[in-house]
C-alpha positions in Angstrom: -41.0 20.1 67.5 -43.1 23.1 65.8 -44.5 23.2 62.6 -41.9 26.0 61.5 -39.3 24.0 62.8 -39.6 20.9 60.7 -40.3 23.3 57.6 -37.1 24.6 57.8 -35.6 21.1 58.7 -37.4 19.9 54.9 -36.4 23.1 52.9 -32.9 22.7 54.4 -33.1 19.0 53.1 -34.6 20.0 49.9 -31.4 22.4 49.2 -29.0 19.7 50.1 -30.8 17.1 47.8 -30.7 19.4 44.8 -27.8 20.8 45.5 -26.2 17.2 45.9 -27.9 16.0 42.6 -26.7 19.5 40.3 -22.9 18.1 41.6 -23.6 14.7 40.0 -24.8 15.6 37.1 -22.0 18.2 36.8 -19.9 14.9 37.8 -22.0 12.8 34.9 -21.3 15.3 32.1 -17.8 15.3 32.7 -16.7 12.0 33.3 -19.0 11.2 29.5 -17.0 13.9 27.8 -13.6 12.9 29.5 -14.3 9.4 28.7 -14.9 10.1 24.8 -15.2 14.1 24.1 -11.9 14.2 24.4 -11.1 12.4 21.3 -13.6 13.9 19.4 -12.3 17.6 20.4 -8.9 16.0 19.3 -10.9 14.8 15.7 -12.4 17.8 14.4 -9.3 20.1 15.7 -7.0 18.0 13.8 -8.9 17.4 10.7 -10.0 21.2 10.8 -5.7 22.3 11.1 -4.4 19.9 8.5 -7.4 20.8 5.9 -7.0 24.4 6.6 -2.9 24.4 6.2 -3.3 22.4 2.9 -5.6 24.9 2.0 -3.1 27.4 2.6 -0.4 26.1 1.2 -2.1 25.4 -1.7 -2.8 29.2 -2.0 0.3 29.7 -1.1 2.0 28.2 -3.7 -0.4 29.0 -6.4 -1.9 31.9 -5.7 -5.3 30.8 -6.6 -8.5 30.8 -4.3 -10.0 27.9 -6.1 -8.0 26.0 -2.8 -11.0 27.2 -0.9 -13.3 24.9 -1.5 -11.1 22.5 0.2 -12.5 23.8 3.3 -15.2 21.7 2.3 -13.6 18.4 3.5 -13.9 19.9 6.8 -17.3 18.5 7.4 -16.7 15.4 5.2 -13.9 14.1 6.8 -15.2 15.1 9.9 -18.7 13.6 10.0 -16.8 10.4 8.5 -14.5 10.0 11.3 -17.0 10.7 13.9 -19.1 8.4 13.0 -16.2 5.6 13.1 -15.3 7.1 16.3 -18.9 7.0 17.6 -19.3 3.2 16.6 -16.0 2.1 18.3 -16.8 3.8 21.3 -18.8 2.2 24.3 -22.2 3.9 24.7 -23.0 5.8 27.8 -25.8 7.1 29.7 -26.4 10.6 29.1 -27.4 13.0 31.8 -29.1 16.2 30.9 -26.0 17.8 30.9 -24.3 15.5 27.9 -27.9 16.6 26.0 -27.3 20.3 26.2 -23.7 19.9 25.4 -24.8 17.8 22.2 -27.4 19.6 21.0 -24.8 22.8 21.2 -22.4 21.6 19.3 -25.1 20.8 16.9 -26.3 24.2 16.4 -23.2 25.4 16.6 -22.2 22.8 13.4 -25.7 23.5 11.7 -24.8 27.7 12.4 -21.5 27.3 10.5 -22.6 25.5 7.5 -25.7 28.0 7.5 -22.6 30.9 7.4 -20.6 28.9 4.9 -23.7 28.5 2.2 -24.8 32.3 3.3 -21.9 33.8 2.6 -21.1 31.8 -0.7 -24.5 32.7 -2.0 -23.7 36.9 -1.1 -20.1 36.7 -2.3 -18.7 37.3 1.1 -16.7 34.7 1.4 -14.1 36.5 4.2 -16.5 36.2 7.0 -16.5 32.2 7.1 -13.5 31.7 8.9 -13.7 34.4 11.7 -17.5 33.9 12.6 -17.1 30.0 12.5 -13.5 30.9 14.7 -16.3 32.9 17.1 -18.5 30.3 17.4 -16.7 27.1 17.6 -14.5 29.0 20.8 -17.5 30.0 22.2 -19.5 26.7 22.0 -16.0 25.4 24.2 -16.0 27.8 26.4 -19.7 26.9 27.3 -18.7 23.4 27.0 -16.2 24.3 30.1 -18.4 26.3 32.1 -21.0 23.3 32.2 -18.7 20.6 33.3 -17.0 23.3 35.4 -13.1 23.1 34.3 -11.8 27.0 34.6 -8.9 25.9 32.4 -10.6 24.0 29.7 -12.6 27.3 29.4 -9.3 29.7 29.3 -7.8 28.4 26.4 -10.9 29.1 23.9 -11.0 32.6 24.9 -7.9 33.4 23.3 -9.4 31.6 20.0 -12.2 34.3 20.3 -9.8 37.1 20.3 -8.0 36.0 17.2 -11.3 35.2 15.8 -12.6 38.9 16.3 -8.6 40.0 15.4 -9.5 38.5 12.1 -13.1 39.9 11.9 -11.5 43.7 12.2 -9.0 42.7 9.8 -11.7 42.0 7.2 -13.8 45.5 7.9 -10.2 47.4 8.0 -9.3 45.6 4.3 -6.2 44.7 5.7 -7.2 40.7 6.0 -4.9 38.4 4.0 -4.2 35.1 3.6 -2.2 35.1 6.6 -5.3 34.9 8.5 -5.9 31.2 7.5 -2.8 30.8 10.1 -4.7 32.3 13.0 -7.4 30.4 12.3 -5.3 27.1 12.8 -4.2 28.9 16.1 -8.1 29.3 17.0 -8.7 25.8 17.0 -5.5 24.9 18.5 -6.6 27.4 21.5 -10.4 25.9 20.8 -10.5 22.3 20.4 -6.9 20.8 20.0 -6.1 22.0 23.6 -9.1 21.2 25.4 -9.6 17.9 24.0 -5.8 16.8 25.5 -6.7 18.3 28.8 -10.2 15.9 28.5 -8.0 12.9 27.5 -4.9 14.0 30.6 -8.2 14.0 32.9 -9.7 10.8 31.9 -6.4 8.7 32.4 -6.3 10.8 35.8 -9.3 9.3 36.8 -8.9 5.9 35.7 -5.8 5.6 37.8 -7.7 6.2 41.1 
């Protein structure tokens, strides 16, 4: 056999190996977030909906913004619950992928409260919820395209549409209220979605 020959035999094996070892840690990162991501998609959508409808309500029914600052139990009820969540749950070795994905969704947390305090400080308190609506559909959308689910990443995309719907709304003066609703619909379309299509694909696998 030439030289050339078993050169192209090794570079042949080379592209099998890493492409074999890309696949599972594709395979890694998602069976860790359908194991547990799931439920803390589920978490933080459902703890962002209920805050922000009591919020509205509140403003609603008493026409006063003061209800605002219960956005604020947003991150404490959320940080509280995922830590419970993180304690119960078994731990599990993370591949480079589950690193990425965490230290996303980190930013992307650190990034909201950075817009939150930002735009408290400048009086410009109508761009919270439509930036923070950008980001947290975004951050699931990459969170789909890494573990490669083309319907985990569909749903988001419609969250980023409302979320720029509400950002127009706010340059055109016409935002209202109202737009507390879509932003329940963003993480509906963002994280309350996704996180039952994790949860449907973890029980799928654990039947096999």
């Amino acid at each position: 056999m030439e030289e050339k020959d078993i050169i192209m035999e090794d570079k042949e094996l080379n592209e099998q190996e890493s492409l074999k070892l890309i696949t599972q840690m594709i395979q890694n990162t998602r069976r860790n977030l359908d194991t547990g991501s799931g439920n803390m998609f589920l978490l933080w959508g459902y703890v962002s909906a209920i805050v922000t409808l009591v919020v509205f309500a509140g403003i609603y029914w008493t026409r006063n913004p003061v209800w605002m600052w219960g956005f604020w139990g947003v991150p404490v009820l959320g940080y509280l619950f995922s830590f419970i969540l993180v304690r119960k749950q078994r731990k599990l070795a993370k591949s480079y992928g589950d690193k990425v994905l965490n230290e996303m969704w980190q930013i992307m947390g650190l990034l909201c409260i950075a817009i939150v305090l930002g735009a408290t400080f400048t009086n410009h308190y109508e761009i919270i919820l439509p930036i923070c609506a950008i980001l947290i559909s975004l951050s699931s959308i990459i969170t789909g395209s890494i573990i490669r689910y083309t319907l985990f990443s569909g749903f988001p995309a419609f969250g980023i549409a409302l979320g720029l719907n509400m950002l127009f709304s706010i340059l055109d003066k016409t935002s209202s209220y109202l737009s507390l609703l879509e932003f329940v619909l963003v993480i509906v379309f963002a994280l309350i979605i996704p996180g039952h299509i994790l949860n449907y694909c973890a029980r799928k696998d654990n039947k096999r």
